[in-house]
N, C-alpha and C positions, 0 to 999 in steps of 0.2 A: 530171462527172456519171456519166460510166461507169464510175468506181472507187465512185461513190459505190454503185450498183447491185449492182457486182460484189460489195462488202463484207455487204450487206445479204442478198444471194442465198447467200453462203457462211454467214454468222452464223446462218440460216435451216436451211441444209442442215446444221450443225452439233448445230443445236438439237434440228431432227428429229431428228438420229441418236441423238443423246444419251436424249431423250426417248423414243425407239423401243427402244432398249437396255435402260433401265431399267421400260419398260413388260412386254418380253420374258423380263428376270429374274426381276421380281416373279410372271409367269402360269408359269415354270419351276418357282419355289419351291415355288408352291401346287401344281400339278402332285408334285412328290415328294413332299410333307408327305402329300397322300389319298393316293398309293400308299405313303407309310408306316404310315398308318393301315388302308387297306384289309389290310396284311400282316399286322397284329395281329389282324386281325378272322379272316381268311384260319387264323392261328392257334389261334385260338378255337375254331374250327370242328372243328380237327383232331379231337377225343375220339366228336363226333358223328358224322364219317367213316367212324374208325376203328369204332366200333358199328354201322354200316351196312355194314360189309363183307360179300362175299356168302359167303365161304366163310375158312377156313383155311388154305387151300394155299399154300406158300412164292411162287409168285409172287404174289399178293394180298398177303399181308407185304412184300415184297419190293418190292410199288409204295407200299403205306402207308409204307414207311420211306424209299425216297425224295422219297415226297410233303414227309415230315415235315423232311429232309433241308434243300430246298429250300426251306420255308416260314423254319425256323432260318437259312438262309443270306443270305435276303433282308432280315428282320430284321438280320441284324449287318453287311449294307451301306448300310440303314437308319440304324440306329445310329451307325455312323461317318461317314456323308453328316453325317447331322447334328451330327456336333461337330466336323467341317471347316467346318459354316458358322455356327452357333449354339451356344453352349455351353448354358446356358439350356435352348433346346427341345429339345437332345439329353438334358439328364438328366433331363426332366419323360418323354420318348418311352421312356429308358433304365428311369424307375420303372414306368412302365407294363406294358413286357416283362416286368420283372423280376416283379412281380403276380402276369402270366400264366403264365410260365414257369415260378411257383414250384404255383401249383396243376395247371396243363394235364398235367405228366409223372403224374401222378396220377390224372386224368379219363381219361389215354391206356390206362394200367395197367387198369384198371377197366373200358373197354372192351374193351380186350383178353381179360379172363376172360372177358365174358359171352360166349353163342355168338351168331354171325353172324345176322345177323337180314336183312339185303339189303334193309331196308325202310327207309322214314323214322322215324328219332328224335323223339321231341318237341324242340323247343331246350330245353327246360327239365330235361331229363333230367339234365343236370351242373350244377347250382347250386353258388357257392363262390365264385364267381370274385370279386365284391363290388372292383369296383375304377374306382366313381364317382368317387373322389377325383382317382386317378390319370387316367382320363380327360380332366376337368372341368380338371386341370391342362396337361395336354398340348394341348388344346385351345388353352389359354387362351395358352401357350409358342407353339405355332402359329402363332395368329391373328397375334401380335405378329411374331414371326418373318417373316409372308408379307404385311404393311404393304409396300405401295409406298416401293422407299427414295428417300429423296432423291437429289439428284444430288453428287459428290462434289466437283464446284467450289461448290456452294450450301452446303454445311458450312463452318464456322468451327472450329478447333480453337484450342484457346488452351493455352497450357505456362502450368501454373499450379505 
């Protein structure tokens, strides 16, 4: 009877752990996927920043361009997180940047000419971006992505 206990209390303490594990990866993933998304967004922003700068002077540049620095670098540990874990949601997250990337150095330029204004932007001051697709995809690579996965003894694989 006491083996029998003992089996049931380990099978238990097993299962918890197992279940606790994959319950902790699945709230990690989705944890990284919105801080990859918040850095896109983070991104976005950049043009409207860089327009509300208060003045010209090389340090104010000199913090825009690390800001800008920064945002790009987080992006491509972004990027690469994600196609260590997903291939998939990496290049739905990859088209996404790419989107941005390709009008944002543009929005940044443009800002840059006009003179410093130290005030709020409209958001709508840079329209172009137009990348509901890429979004509504990456979204959708996500979602799938940050599914609770099974447990890896409960998969069958079969060599077919």
């Amino acid at each position: 009877m006491v083996i029998i206990a003992a089996l049931v209390t380990a099978t238990a303490a097993v299962l918890g752990f197992l279940v606790n594990g994959s319950l902790n990866r699945a709230t990690e993933k989705r944890r990284v996927c919105a801080e990859a998304l918040v850095c896109v967004e983070r991104y976005v922003q950049l043009p409207h920043t860089f327009a509300r700068r208060a003045n010209n002077k090389p340090e104010t540049l000199q913090e825009l361009g690390t800001l800008l620095a920064q945002v790009q670098i987080d992006m491509a540990f972004h990027k690469r997180w994600l196609q260590l874990e997903d291939s998939k949601a990496a290049n739905a997250y990859v088209a996404l940047c790419d989107k941005y990337e390709a009008k944002c150095a543009l929005f940044r330029q443009q800002a840059l000419t006009q003179p410093p204004v130290g005030v709020e932007v409209p958001r709508d001051h840079f329209k172009g971006y137009l990348a509901e697709g890429e979004w509504a995809q990456c979204l959708e690579e996500m979602r799938r992505h940050v599914q609770r996965p099974k447990l890896a003894f409960w998969r069958i694989e079969r060599a077919l």
